[in-house]
C-alpha positions as CSV (number, residue, x, y, z in Angstrom):
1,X,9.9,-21.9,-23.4
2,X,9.5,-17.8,-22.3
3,X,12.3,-16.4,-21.8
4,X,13.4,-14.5,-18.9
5,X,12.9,-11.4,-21.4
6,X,9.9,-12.0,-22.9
7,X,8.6,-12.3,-19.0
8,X,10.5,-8.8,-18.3
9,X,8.5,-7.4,-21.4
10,X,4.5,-9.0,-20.4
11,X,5.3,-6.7,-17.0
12,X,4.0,-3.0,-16.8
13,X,6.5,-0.7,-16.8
14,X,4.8,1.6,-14.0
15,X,4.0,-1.8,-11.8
16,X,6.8,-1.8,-10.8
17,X,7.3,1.5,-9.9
18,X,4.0,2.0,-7.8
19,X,4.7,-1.7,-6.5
20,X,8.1,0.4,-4.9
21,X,6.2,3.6,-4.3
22,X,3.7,1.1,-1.9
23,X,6.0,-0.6,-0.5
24,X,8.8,1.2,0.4
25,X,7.2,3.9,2.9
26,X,5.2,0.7,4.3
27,X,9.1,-1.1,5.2
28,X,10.8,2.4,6.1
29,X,7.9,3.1,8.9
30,X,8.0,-0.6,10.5
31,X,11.7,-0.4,10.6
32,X,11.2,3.1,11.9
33,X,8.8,2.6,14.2
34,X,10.8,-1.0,15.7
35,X,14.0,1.0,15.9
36,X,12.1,3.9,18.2
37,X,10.5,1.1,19.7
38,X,13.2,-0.8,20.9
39,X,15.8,2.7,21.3
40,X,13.6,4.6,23.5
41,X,11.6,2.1,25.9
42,X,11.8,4.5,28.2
43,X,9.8,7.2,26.4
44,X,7.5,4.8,25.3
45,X,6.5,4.0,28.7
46,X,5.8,7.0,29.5
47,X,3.7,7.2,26.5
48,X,1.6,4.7,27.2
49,X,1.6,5.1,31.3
50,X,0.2,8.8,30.7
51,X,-1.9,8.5,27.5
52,X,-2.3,5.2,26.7
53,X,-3.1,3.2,29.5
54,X,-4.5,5.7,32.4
55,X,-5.0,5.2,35.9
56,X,-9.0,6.0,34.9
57,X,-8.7,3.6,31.8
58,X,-7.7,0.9,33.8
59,X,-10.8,1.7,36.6
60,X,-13.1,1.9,34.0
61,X,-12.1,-1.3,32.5
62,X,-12.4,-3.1,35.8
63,X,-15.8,-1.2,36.9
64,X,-19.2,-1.3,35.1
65,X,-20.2,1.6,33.1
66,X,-23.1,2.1,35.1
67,X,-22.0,2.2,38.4
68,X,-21.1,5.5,39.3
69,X,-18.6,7.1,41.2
70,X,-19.2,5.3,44.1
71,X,-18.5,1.8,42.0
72,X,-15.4,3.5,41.3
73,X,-14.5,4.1,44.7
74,X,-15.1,0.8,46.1
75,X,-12.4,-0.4,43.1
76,X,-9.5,-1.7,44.7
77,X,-6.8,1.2,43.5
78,X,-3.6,-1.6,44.9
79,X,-4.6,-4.0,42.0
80,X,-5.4,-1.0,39.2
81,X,-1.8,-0.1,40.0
82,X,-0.4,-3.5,39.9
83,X,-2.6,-3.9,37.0
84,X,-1.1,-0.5,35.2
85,X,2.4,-0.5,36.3
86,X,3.5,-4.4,36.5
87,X,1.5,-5.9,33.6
88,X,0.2,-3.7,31.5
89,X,2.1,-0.9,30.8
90,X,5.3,-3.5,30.5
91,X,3.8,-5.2,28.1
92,X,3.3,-2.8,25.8
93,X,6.4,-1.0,26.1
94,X,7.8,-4.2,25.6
95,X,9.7,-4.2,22.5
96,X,8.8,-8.1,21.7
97,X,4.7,-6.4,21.4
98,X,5.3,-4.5,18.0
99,X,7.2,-8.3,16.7
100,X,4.1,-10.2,18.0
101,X,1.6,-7.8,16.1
102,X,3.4,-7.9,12.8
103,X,3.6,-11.8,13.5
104,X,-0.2,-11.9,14.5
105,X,-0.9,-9.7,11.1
106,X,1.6,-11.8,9.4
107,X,-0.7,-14.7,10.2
108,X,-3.7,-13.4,9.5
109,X,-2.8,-12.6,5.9
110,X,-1.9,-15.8,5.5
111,X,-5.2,-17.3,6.6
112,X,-6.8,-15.4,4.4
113,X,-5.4,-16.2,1.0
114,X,-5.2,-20.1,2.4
115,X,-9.0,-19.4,2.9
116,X,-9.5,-19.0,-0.6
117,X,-7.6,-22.0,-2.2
118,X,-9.3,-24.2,0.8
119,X,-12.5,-22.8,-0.4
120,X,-12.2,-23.3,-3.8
121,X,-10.1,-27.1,-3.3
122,X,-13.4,-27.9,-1.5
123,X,-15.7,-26.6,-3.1
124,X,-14.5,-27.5,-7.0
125,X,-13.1,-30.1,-8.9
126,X,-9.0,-30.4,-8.6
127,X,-8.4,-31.6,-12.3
128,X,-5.4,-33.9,-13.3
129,X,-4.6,-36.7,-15.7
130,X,-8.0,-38.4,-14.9
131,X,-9.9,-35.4,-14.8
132,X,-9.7,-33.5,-18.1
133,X,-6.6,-34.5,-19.3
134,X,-6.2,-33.0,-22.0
135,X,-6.7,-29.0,-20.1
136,X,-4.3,-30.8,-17.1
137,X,-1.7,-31.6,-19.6
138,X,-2.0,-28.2,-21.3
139,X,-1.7,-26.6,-18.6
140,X,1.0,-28.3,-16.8
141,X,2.9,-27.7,-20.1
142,X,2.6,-23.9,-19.7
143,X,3.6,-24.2,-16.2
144,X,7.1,-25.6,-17.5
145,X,7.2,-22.2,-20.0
146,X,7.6,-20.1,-17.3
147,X,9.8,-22.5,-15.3
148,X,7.6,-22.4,-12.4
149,X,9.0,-24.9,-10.2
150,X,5.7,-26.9,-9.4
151,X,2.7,-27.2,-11.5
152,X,0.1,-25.2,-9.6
153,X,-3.3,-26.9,-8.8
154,X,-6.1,-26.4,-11.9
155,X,-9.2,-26.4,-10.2
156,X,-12.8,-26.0,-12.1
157,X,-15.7,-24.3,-10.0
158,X,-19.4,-23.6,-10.3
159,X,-19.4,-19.6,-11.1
160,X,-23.1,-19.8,-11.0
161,X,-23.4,-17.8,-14.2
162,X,-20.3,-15.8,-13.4
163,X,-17.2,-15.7,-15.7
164,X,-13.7,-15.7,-13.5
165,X,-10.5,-17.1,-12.9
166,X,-8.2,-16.2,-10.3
167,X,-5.2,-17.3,-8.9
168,X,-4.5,-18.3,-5.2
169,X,-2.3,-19.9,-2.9
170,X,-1.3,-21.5,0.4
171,X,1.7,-20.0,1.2
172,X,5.1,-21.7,0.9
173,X,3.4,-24.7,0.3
174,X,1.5,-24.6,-3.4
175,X,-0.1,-22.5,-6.0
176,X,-3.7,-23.2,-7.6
177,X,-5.5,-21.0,-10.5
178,X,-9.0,-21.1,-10.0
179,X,-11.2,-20.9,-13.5
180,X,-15.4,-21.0,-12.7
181,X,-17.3,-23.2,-15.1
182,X,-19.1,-20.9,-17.5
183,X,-16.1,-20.2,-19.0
184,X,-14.2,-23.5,-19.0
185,X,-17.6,-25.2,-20.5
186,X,-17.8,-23.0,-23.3
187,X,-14.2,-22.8,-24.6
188,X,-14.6,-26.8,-24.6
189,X,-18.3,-26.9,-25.7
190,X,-16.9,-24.5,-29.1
191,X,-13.3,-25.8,-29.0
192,X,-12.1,-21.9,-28.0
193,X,-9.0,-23.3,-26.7
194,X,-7.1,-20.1,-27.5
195,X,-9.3,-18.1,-25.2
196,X,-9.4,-20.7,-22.7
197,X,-5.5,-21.0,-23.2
198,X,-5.5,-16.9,-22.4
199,X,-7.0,-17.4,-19.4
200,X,-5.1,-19.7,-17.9
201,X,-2.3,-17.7,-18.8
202,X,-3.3,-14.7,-17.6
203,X,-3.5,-16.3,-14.3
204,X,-0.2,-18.0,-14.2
205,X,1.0,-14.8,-14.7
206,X,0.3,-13.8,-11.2
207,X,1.5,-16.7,-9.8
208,X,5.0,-16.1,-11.6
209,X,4.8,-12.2,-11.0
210,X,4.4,-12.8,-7.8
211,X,1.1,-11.4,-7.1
212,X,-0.4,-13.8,-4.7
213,X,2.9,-14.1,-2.3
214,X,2.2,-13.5,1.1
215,X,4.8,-10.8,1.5
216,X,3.4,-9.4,-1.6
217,X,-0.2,-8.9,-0.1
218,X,1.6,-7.4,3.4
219,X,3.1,-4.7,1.5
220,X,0.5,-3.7,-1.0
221,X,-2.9,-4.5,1.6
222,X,-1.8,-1.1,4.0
223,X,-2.7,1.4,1.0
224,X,-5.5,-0.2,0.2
225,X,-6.7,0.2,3.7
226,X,-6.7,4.2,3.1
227,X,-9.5,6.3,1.6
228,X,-7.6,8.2,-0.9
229,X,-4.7,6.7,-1.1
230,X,-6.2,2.9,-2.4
231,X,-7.3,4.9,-5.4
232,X,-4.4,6.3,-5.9
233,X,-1.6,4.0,-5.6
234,X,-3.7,0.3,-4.8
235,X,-6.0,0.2,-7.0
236,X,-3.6,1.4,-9.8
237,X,-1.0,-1.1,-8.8
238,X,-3.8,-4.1,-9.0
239,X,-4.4,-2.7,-12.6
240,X,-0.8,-2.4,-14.3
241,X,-0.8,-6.2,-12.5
242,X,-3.8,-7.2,-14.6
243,X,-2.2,-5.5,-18.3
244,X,1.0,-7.5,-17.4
245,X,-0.9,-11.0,-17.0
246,X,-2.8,-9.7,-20.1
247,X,0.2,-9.7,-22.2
248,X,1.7,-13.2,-20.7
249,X,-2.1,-14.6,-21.7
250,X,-1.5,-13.4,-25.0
251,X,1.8,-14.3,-25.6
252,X,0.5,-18.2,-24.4
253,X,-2.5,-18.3,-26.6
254,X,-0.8,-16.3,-29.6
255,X,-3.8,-14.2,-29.5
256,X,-2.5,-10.5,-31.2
257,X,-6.6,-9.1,-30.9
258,X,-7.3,-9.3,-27.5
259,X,-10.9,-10.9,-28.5
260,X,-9.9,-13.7,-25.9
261,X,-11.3,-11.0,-23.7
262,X,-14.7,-10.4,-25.6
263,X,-15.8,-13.2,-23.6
264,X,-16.0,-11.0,-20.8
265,X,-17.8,-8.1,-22.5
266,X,-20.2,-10.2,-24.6
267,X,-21.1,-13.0,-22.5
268,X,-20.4,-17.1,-23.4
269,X,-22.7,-17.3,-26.1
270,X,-22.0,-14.1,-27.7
271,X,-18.3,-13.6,-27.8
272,X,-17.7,-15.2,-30.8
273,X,-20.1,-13.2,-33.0
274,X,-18.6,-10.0,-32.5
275,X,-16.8,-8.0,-35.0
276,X,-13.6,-6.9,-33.4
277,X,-13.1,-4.4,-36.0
278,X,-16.0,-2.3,-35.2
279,X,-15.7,-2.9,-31.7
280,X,-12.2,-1.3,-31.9
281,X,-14.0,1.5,-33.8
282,X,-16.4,2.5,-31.2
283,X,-14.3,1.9,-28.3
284,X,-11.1,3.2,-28.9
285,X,-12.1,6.8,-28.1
286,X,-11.9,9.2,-25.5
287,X,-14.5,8.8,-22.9
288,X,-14.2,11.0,-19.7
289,X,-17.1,8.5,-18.3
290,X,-15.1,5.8,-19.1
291,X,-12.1,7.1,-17.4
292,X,-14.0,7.7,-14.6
293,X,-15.2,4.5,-14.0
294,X,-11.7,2.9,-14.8
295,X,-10.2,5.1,-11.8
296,X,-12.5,3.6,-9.2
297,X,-11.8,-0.4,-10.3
298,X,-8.9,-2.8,-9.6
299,X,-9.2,-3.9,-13.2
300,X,-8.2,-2.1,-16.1
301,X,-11.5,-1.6,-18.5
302,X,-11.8,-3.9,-20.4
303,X,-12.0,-2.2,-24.0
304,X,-8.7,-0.7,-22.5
305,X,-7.7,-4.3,-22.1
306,X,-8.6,-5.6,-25.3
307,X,-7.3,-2.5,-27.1
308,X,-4.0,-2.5,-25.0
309,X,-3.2,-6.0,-26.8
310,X,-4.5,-5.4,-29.9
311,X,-2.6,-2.4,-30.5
312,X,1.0,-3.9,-28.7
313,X,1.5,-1.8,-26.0
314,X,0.8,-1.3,-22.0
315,X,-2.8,0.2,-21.2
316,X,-3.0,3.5,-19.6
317,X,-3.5,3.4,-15.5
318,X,-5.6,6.4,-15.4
319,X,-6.1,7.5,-18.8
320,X,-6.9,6.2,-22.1
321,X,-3.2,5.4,-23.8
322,X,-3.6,6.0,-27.8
């Protein structure tokens, strides 16, 4: 069993402080933003009876665009302002509107991370006590480490050449981790089943972290909407998530190198081959190129990766830690 400080020790220490730094101004301006809402109706009417929704908003709604001025004459001015001022404008003013979009967003976020595990669930193979046992039971039995409360779904895809795992979920009802069959082959085909063990840990690491949570995705998916910002905050959020499933992956698999990771350098058929002491060598050095490209990606480097385990410690966000 991992205990609830060994888990407190795989997380990033500046996860959880960017996770706050996100999060916080997105809850501050909703509440905000509701309270004006639902205070000042009155000013927001007017807001939106002046600015918003205009009396020549509404007539060029209701009129073609290539009609004229005399189109617009002929519209019946009784039903634009019935239009405007009974339906329109009420609705929203109406502080039920701003509960309906964050519902409506809500919902949408929602589909989308169900899309993904109903993609994957129909597209792969769901394994279980028929269908390679032996992984299933392994992996059910890491499941009960971290005291998750259900064993999530296992389910092998074709990754047509590509190596992945990831982890989804429908929300409030069940958890799957995802692995693509490149990977999973191999570790079988070789009997890597510290590598594969990695994997599967890293992943299960976002499903206890949190990561994939529906509420997790409202209040993280806003920064990464903004140019600037997603680089700043998102993207470096995404990354200290990625170190902290790193260290749980380790900590499953017992692997202290970080070669578990080589797989993703190297390739499937070339992993194994490669001297990790010369590729610690010639990668554990300062590269402003390097750093460069690490800004830009939701992942961490992965020399950064393999060195960040390898050497004990939490991989630098933005720079190269020593």
């Amino acid at each position: 069993m991992i205990t609830k400080e060994q888990l407190k020790r795989c997380k990033h220490p500046r996860g959880q402080i960017i996770f706050y730094l996100t999060a916080i101004p997105i809850i501050l301006s909703i509440v905000i933003f509701l309270g004006w809402w639902a205070i000042s109706p009155s000013s927001l009417k007017n807001i939106v009876s002046t600015q918003v929704i205009t009396q020549d908003a509404i007539v060029d709604l209701v009129s073609d665009d290539d009609g004229g001025e005399q189109l617009q004459k002929d519209v019946d001015m009784e039903l634009v302002d019935v239009l405007r001022n009974d339906i329109l404008v009420p609705l929203v003013a109406s502080p039920i509107t701003p509960i309906l979009i964050m519902i409506l967003f809500i919902l949408l976020i929602v589909a989308i991370v169900g899309k993904t595990y109903g993609d994957s669930l129909g597209n792969g193979v769901k394994l279980s006590k028929k269908q390679f046992p032996a992984v299933y039971e392994m992996f059910d039995e890491m499941a009960k480490e971290i005291n998750l409360s259900k064993t999530p779904d296992i389910i092998l895809m074709n990754g047509n050449g590509t190596l992945n795992a990831f982890a989804c979920t429908i929300p409030m009802v069940r958890d799957a981790v995802v692995i693509y069959s490149d990977i999973f082959e191999r570790c079988l085909a070789t009997g890597d089943m510290q590598t594969l063990k990695f994997i599967l840990g890293h992943e299960l690491g976002h499903i206890k972290f949190k990561h994939t949570k529906w509420w997790y995705r409202f209040l993280t998916m806003p920064m990464d909407l903004i140019p600037g910002v997603n680089y700043i905050f998102a993207r470096a959020l995404s990354r200290a998530n990625e170190y902290s499933c790193d260290k749980l992956g380790a900590k499953f698999s017992g692997d202290t190198s970080g070669k578990s990771l080589l797989i993703l350098s190297a390739g499937k058929h070339n992993y194994q081959d490669i001297d990790l002491e010369e590729y610690m060598q010639l990668h554990d050095k300062k590269s402003i190129w390097v750093t460069i490209s690490n800004f830009f990606m939701d992942h961490p480097i992965n020399s950064w990766r393999i060195i960040a385990i390898a050497k004990g410690h939490h991989g630098g966000l933005w720079f190269r830690k020593k």
